[in-house]
C-alpha positions in Angstrom: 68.0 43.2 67.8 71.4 40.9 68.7 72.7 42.7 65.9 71.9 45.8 66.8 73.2 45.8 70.2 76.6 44.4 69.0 76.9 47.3 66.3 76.3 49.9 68.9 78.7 48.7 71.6 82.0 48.2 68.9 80.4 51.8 67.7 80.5 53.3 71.2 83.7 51.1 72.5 85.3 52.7 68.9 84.5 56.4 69.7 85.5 55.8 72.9 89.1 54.7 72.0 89.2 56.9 69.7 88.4 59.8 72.0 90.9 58.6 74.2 93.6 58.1 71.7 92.6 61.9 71.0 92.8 63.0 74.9 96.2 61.0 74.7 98.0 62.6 71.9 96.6 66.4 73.1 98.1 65.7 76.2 101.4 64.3 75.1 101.5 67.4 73.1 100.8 69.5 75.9 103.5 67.9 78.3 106.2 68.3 75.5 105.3 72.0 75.2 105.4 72.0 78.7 108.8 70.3 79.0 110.4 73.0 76.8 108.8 75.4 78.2 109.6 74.3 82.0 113.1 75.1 81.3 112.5 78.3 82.2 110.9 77.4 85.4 114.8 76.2 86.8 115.9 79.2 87.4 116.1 81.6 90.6 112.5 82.2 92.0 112.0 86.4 91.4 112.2 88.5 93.9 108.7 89.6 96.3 108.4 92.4 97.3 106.2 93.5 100.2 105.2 96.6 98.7 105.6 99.1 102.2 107.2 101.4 99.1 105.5 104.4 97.0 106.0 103.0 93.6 107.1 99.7 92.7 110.4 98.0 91.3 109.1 96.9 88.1 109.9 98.8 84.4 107.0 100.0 84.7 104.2 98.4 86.0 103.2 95.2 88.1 101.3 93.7 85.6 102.9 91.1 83.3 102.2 91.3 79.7 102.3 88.4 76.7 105.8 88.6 74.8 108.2 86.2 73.2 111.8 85.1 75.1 114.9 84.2 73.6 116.2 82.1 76.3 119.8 80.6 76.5 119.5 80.3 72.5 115.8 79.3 72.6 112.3 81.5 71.3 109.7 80.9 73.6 106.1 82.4 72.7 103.4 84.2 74.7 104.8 84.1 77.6 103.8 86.5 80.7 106.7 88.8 80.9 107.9 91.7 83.3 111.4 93.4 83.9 112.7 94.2 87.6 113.7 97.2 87.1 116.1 96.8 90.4 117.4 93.6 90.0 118.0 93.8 86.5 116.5 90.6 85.5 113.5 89.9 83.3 110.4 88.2 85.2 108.4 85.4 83.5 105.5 84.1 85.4 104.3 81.0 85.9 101.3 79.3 84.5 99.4 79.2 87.9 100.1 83.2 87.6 101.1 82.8 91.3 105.1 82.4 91.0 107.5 83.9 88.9 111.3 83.1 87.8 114.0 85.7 87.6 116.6 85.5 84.2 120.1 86.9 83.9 120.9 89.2 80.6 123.3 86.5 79.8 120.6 83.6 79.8 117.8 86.1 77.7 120.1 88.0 75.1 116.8 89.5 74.3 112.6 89.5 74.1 110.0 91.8 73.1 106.9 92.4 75.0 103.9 93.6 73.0 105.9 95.4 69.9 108.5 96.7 72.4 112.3 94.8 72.1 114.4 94.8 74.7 117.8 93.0 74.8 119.8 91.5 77.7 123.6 93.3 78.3 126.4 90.6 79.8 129.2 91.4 82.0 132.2 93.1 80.3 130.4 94.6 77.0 129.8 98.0 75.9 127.4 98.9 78.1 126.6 98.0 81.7 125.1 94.5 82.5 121.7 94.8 82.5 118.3 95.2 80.2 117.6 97.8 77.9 114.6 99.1 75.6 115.6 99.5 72.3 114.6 101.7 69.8 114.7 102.1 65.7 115.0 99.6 62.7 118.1 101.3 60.8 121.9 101.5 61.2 121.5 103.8 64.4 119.4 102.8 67.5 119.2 104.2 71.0 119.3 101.9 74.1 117.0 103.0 76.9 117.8 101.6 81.0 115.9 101.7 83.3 116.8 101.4 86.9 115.1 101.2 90.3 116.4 102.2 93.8 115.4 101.5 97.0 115.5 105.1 98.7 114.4 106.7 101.5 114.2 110.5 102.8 113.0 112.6 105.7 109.5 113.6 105.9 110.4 117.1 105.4 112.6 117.2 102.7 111.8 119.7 100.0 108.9 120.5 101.9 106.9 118.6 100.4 105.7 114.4 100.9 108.0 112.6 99.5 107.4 108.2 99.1 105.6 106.1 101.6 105.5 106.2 105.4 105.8 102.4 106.5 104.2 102.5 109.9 106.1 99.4 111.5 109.4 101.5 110.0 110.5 105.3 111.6 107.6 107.5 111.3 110.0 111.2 109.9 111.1 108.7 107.1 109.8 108.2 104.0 110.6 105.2 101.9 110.3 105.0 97.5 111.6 103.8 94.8 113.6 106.2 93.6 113.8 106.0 88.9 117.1 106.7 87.2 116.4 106.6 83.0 119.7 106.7 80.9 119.9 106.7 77.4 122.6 105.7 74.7 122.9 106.4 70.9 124.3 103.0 69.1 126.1 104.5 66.0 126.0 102.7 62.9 129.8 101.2 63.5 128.1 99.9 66.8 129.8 102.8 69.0 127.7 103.9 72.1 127.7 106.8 73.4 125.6 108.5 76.3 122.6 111.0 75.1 120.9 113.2 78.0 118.6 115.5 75.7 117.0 116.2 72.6 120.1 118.2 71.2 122.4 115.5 72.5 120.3 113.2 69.9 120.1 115.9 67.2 123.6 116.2 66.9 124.9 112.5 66.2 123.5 113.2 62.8 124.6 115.4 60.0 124.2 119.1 60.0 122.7 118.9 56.6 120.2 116.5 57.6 118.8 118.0 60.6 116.4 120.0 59.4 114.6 117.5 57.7 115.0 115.2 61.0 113.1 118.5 63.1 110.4 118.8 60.6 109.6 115.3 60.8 109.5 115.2 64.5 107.2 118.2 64.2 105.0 116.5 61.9 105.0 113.7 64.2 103.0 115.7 66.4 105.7 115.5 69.2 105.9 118.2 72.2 108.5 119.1 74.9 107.7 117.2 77.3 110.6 115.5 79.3 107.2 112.7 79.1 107.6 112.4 75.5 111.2 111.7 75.2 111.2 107.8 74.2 108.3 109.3 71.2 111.1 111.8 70.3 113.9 109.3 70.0 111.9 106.9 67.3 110.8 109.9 65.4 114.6 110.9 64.9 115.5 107.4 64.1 112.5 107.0 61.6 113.1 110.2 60.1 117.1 109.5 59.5 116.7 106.0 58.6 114.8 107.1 55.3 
């Protein structure tokens, strides 16, 4: 029974260490991912907004979404990632989900959110400092911007409701985020140049290879609408990158 005892307390006192050695190297792996990772964190706390706007200064939405960073020559994965759209600066939320850091386009040359890349513009390069969307695989890409203004007009302007009356602000004002979207066609010597429509697109290709570019937009299924625009702009690059 003596023995018995004795092999069951240096079986439990073994697991026990054991499980503890375990606990011990999971969380020294989980403070030295959290050490590279809390680089990030440094930086300039983002922007908060109160939201007394119609819209919201974001890319597009609020809502962060998992992506992978390339900051100040580092890849970080899965992070929760958003672009303010006014600021120019790309938002990556904390772990606690309350907090999030703002990055310049010089610290995060570039970073992908879902399958969409996007790439961080410095001061005193081709185009203006700031983030862009970027579209096609090939020689030839197009760089989307997306900007965000704080903007206000009358309550009668256009005769129509325009924004978001902020009652603790003047009541005949309305107050939104106004969206300006530019594009640019990257050429395959790395030239930019600005496009504002579908034509503008078309023809930064070959006459002789328009055609087939159209008929595989067509066959892409792709309509008018202002809307589908971005849809439009991979199509073409698909189609001439073949």
């Amino acid at each position: 029974m003596k023995n018995l005892l004795s092999i069951l307390f240096f079986t439990a006192t073994f697991l026990l260490f054991s499980g503890t050695l375990q606990a011990q190297d999971e969380l020294d792996i989980f403070q030295e991912a959290a050490g590279d990772v809390s680089v990030l964190f440094r930086g300039k706390q983002a922007t908060r907004y109160t939201f007394s706007y119609n819209g919201n200064p974001y890319w597009e939405r609020p809502d962060f979404q998992s992506g992978d960073i390339v900051f100040e020559g580092n890849l970080y994965r899965n992070l929760p990632l958003n672009v303010d759209a006014r600021e120019q600066r790309v938002l990556v939320r904390k772990f606690s989900g309350v907090t999030a850091v703002s990055l310049t386009p010089v610290q995060t040359p570039s970073f992908t959110i879902g399958d969409r890349r996007f790439v961080g513009i410095g001061p005193g390069e081709a185009l203006a400092e700031g983030f862009y969307e970027v579209f096609g695989t090939g020689e030839e890409k197009v760089y989307k911007r997306v900007d965000k203004v704080l903007s206000e007009a009358v309550a009668d302007m256009n005769g129509s409701a325009i924004g978001y009356i902020d009652p603790n602000y003047r009541s005949d004002v309305y107050r939104y985020f106004a969206i300006k979207t530019t594009y640019y066609f990257r050429d395959a010597e790395g030239e930019f140049s600005r496009i504002r429509n579908r034509g503008s697109l078309l023809r930064k290709f070959p006459s002789d290879s328009r055609k087939e570019i159209r008929r595989a937009v067509k066959a892409a299924g792709i309509g008018s609408s202002k809307n589908q625009f971005d849809d439009f702009c991979k199509a073409v690059l698909n189609a001439a990158a073949r």
